[in-house]
Structures are given as structure tokens and as C-alpha cells.
ChimeraX commands (.cxc) that place a marker at each C-alpha (Angstrom):
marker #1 position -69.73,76.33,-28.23 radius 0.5
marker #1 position -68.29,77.15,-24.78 radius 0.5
marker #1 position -64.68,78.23,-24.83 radius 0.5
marker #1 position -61.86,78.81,-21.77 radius 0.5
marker #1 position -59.61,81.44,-22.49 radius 0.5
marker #1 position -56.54,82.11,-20.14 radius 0.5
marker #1 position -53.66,84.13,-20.37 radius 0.5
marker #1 position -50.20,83.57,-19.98 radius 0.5
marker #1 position -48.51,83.85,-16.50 radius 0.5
marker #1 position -44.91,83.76,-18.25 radius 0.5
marker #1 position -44.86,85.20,-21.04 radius 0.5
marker #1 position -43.44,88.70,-22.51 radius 0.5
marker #1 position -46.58,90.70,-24.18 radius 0.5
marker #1 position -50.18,89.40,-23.63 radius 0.5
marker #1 position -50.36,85.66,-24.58 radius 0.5
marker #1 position -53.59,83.58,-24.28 radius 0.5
marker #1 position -54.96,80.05,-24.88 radius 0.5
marker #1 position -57.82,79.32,-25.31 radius 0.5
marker #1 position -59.38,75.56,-24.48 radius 0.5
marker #1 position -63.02,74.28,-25.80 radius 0.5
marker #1 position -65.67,72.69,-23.61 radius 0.5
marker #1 position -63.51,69.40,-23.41 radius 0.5
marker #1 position -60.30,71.44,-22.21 radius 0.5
marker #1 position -58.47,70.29,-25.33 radius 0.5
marker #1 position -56.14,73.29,-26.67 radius 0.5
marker #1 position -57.88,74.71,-29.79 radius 0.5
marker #1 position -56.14,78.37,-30.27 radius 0.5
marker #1 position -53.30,80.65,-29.15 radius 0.5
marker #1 position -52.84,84.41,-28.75 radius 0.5
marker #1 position -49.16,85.90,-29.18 radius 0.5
marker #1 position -48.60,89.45,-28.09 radius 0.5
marker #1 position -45.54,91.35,-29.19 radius 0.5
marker #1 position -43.72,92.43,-26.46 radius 0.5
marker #1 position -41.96,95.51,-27.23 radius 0.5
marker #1 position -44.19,97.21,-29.89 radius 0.5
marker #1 position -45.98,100.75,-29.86 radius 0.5
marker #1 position -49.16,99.54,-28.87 radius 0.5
marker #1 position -50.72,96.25,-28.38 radius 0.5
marker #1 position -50.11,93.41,-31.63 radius 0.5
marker #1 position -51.26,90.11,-31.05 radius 0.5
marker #1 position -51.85,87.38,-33.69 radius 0.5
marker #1 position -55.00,84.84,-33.04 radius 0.5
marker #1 position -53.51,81.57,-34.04 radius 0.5
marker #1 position -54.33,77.68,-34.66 radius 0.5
marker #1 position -52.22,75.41,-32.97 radius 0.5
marker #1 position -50.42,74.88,-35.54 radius 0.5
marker #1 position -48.82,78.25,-35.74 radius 0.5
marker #1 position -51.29,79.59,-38.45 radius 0.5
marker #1 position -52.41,82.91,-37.98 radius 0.5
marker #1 position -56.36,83.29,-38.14 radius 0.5
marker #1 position -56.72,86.93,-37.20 radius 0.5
marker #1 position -54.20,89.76,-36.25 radius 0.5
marker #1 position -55.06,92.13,-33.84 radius 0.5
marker #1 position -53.81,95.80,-33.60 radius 0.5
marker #1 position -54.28,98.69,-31.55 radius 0.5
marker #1 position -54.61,101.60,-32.89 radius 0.5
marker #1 position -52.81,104.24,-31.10 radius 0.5
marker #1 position -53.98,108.08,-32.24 radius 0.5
marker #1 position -58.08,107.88,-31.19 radius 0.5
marker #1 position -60.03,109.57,-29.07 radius 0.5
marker #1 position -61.06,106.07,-28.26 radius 0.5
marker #1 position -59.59,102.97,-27.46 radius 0.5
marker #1 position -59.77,101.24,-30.73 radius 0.5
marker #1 position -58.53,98.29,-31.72 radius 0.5
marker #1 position -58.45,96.90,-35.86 radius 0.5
marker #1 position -59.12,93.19,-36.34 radius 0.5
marker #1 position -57.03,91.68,-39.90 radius 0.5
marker #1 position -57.32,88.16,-41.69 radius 0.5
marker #1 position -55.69,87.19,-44.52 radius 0.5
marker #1 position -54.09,90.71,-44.26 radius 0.5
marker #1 position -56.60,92.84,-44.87 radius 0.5
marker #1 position -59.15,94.85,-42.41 radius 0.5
marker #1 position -61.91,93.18,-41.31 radius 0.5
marker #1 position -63.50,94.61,-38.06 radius 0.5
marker #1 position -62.69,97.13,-35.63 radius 0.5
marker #1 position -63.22,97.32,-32.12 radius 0.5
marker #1 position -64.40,100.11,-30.24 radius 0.5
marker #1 position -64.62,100.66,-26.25 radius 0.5
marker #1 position -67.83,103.41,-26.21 radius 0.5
marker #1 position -68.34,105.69,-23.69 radius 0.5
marker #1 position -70.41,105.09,-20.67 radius 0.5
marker #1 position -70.22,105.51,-17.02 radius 0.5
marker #1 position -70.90,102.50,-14.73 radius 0.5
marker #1 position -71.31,100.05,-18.06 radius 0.5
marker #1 position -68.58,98.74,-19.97 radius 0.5
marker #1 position -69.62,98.82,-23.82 radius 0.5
marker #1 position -67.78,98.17,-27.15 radius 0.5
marker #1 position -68.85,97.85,-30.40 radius 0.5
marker #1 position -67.47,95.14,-32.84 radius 0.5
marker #1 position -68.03,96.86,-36.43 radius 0.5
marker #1 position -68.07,94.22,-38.88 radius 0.5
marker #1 position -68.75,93.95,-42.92 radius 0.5
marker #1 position -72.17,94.69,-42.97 radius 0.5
marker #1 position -75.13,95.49,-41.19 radius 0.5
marker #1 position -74.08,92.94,-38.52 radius 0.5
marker #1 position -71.76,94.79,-36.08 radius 0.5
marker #1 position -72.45,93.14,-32.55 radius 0.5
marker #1 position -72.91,95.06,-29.46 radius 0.5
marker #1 position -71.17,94.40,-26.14 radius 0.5
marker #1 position -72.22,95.68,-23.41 radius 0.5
marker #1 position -70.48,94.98,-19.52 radius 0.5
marker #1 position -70.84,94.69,-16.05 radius 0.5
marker #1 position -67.81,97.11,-14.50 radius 0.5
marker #1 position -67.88,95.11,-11.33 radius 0.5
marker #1 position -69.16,91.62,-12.31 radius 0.5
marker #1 position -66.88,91.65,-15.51 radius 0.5
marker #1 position -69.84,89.65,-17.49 radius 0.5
marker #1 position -70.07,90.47,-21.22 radius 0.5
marker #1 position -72.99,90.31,-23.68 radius 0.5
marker #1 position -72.40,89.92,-26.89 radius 0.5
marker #1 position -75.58,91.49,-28.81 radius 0.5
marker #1 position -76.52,91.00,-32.57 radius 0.5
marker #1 position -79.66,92.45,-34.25 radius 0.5
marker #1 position -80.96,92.73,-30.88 radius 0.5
marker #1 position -80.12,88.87,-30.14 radius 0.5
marker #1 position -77.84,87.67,-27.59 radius 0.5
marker #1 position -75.28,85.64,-29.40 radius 0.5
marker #1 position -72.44,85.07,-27.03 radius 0.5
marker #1 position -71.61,85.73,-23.64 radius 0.5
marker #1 position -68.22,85.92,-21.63 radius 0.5
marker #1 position -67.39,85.85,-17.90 radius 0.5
marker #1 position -64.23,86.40,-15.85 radius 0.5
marker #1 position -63.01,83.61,-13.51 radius 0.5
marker #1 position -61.16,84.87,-9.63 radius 0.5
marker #1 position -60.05,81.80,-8.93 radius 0.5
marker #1 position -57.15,82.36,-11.27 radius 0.5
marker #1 position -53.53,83.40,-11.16 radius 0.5
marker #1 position -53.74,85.14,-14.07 radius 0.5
marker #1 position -57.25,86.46,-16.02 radius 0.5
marker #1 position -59.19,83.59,-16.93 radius 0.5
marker #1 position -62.61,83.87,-18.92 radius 0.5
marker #1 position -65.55,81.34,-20.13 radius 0.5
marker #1 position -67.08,82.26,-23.29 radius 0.5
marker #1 position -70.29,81.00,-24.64 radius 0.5
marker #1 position -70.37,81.39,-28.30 radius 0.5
marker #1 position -73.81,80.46,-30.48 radius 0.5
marker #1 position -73.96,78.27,-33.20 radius 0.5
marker #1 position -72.98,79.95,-36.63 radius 0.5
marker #1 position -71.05,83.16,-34.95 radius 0.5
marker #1 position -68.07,84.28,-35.81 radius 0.5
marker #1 position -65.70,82.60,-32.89 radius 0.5
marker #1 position -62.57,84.16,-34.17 radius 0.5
marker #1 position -63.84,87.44,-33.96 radius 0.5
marker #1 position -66.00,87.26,-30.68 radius 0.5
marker #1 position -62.92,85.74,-28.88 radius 0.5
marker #1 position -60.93,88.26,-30.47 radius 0.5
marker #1 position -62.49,91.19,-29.16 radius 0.5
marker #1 position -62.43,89.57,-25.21 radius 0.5
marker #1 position -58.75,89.53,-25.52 radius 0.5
marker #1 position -59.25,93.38,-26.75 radius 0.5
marker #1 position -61.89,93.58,-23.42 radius 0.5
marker #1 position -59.42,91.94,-21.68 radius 0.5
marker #1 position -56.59,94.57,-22.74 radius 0.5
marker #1 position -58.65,97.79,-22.42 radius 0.5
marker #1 position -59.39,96.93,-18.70 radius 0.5
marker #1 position -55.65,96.16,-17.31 radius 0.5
marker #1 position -55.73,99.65,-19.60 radius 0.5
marker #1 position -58.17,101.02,-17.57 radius 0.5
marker #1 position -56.67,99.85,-14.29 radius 0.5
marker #1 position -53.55,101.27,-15.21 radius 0.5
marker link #1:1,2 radius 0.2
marker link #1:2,3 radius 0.2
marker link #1:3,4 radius 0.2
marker link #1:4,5 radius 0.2
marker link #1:5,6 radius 0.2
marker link #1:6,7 radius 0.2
marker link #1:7,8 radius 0.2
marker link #1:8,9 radius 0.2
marker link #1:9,10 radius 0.2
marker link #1:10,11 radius 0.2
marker link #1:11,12 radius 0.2
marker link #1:12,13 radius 0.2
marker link #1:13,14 radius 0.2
marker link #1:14,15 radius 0.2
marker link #1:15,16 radius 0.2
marker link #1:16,17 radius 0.2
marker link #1:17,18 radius 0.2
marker link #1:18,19 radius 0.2
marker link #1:19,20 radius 0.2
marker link #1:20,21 radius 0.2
marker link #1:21,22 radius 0.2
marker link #1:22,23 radius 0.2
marker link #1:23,24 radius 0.2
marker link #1:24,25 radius 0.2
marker link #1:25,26 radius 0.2
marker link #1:26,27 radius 0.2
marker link #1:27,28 radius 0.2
marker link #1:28,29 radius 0.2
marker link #1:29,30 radius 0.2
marker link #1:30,31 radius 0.2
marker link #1:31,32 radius 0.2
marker link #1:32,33 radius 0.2
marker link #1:33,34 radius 0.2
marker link #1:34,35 radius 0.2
marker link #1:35,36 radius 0.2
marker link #1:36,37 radius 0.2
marker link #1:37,38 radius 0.2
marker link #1:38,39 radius 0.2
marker link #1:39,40 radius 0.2
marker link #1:40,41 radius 0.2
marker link #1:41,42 radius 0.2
marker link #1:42,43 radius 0.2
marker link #1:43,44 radius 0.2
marker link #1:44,45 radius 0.2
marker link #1:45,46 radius 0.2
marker link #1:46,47 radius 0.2
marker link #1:47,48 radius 0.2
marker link #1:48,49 radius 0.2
marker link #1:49,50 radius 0.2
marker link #1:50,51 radius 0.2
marker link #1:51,52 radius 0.2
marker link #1:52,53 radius 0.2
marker link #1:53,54 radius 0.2
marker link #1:54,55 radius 0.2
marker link #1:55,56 radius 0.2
marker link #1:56,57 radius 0.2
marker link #1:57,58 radius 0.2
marker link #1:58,59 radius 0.2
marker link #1:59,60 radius 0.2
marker link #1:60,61 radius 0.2
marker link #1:61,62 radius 0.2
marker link #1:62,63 radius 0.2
marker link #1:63,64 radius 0.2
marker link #1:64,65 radius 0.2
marker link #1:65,66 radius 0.2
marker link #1:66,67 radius 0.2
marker link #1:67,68 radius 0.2
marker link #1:68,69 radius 0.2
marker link #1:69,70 radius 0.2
marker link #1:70,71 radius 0.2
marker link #1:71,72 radius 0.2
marker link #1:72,73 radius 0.2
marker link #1:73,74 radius 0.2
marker link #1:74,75 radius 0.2
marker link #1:75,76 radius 0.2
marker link #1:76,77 radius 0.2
marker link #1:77,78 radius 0.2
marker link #1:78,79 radius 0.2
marker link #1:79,80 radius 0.2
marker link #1:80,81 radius 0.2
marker link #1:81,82 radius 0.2
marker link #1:82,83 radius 0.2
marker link #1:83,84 radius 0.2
marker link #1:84,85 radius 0.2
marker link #1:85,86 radius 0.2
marker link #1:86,87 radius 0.2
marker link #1:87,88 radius 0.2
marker link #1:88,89 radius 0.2
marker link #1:89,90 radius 0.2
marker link #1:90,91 radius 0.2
marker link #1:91,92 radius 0.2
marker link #1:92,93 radius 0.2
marker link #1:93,94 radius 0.2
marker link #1:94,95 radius 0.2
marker link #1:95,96 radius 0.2
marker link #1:96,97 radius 0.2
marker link #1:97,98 radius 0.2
marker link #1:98,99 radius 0.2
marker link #1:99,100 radius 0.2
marker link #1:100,101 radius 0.2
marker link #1:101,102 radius 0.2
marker link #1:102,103 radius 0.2
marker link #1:103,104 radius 0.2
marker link #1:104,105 radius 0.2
marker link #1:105,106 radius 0.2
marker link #1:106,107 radius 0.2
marker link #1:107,108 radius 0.2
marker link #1:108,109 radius 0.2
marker link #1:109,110 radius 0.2
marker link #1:110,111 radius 0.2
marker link #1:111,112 radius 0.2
marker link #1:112,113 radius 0.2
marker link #1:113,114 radius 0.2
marker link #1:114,115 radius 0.2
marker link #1:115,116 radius 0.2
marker link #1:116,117 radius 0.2
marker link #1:117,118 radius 0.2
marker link #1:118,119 radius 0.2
marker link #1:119,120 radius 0.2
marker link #1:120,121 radius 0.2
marker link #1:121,122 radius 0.2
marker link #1:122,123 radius 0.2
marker link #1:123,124 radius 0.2
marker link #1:124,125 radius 0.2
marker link #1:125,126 radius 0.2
marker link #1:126,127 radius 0.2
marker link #1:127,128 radius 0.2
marker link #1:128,129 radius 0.2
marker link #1:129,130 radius 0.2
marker link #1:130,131 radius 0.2
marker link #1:131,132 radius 0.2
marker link #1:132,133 radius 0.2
marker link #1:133,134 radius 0.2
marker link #1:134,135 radius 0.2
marker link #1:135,136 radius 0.2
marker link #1:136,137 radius 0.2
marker link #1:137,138 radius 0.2
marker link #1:138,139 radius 0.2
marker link #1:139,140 radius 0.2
marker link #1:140,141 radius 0.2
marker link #1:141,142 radius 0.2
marker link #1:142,143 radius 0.2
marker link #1:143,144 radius 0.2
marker link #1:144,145 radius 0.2
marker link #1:145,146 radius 0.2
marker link #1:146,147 radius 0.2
marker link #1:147,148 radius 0.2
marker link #1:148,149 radius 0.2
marker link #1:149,150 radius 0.2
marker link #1:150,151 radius 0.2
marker link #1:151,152 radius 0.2
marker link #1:152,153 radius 0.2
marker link #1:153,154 radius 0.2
marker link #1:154,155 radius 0.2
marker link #1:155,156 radius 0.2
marker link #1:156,157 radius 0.2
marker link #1:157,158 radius 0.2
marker link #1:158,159 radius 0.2
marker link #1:159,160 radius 0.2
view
């Protein structure tokens, strides 16, 4: 499934939608706008929250905790490397996906058991950041779209 996930140009805190292949509206992220550290919730369109994102502020590195239905059910990490981008997405499991990034081409791979499961790129021909995500059949699209918004957060970090 190929996703197009934008964020908000007016908006207070980091707010996203995200479009399928057909452009049709299929989810929404809300950021909270005055909060110690970034809290976004991953809704429907309908206003029902599918996944709540938090950052979690006291780590050595950026890390980020991923919660449905209230409870924890991933974490994001940004690894360290030097000219690569890299994150982990620790799941229930023995599934956790690897990510692993271009610093200048801002290209994503999304890496599971060794397989390439999803892939996201960033668009310049945007006002604001603009990505397409490819996402395979039977992966978790909450979760890999998730963790681009975190991507997407821990580089205007990093630019900061």
C-alpha cells in the first residue's frame, strides 16, 4: 500500500495527514502544542485514536514510546551512526524492524528479518515536509507510519 503523508503548514504542534494511493484522506496526526516533549495521537478520520505517540524526554537517546488502546506497544529508537540515519522500531516479539537512512537523500528502509518491508521518501517540492511511503502487504501501517512522523521529528530535532 503506498501512502502520502504531509504535515500541517498551519497548525500549532506537528500535525500530519496522511492520503493513500488514490489521494483520499485515510488518517490524521495531532501534535500537542505546548507539552514537555513531543505528544501526538495517530488518528482515523473519524477522530478515533489508533496509536499515541510520546517522546520520551530523560535518554541518552532520542526515544520515542508508541501506545494503543493505552498501553505500550513499541518504542522507537534513533541509533547512533555517523553519515547513516538508523532507528530501531522494537516491537512485541522477535519482529522489531530496522530502519536505516540516507542523511542527504532522506530515503528510509524499513527492514524486517532481513526483508525489506516498507520504504519512505521525502518530497522538495513541498511547502511543508511531505513523504511517500510504501508499505507491504500484512505490515503493521500504523506503526511504520508512526515511526516516519517520529523520523520526521528527530530530524527538524537534529536541524535544530
Amino acid at each position: 500500500m503506498k501512502y502520502r503523508m504531509r504535515e500541517k503548514i498551519w497548525s500549532l504542534g506537528d500535525s500530519f495527514t496522511i492520503q493513500d494511493e488514490d489521494g483520499r484522506d485515510v488518517f490524521q496526526v495531532r501534535g500537542r502544542a505546548f507539552s514537555w516533549g513531543d505528544k501526538l495521537s495517530f488518528q482515523d478520520l473519524e477522530g478515533r485514536e489508533l496509536a499515541f505517540i510520546s517522546q520520551k524526554l530523560l535518554s541518552f537517546k532520542p526515544r520515542y514510546e508508541l501506545y494503543r488502546d493505552g498501553a505500550l506497544f513499541a518504542e522507537i529508537v534513533k541509533e547512533f551512526s555517523w553519515l547513516r540515519k538508523r532507528f530501531t522500531l522494537d516491537v512485541p516479539g522477535p519482529n522489531d524492524y530496522s530502519i536505516e537512512g540516507s542523511f542527504w537523500d532522506h530515503e528510509f528502509v524499513f527492514h524486517r528479518a532481513g526483508v525489506e518491508v516498507a520504504r519512505a521518501s521525502k518530497s522538495y517540492l513541498s511547502w511543508t515536509d511531505s513523504y511517500g511511503v510504501d508499505i507491504a502487504d500484512q505490515e503493521d501501517a500504523v506503526a511504520i507510519l508512526a515511526t516516519c512522523v517520529v523520523i520526521d521529528l528527530v530530524g527538524h530535532d537534529d536541524n535544530e
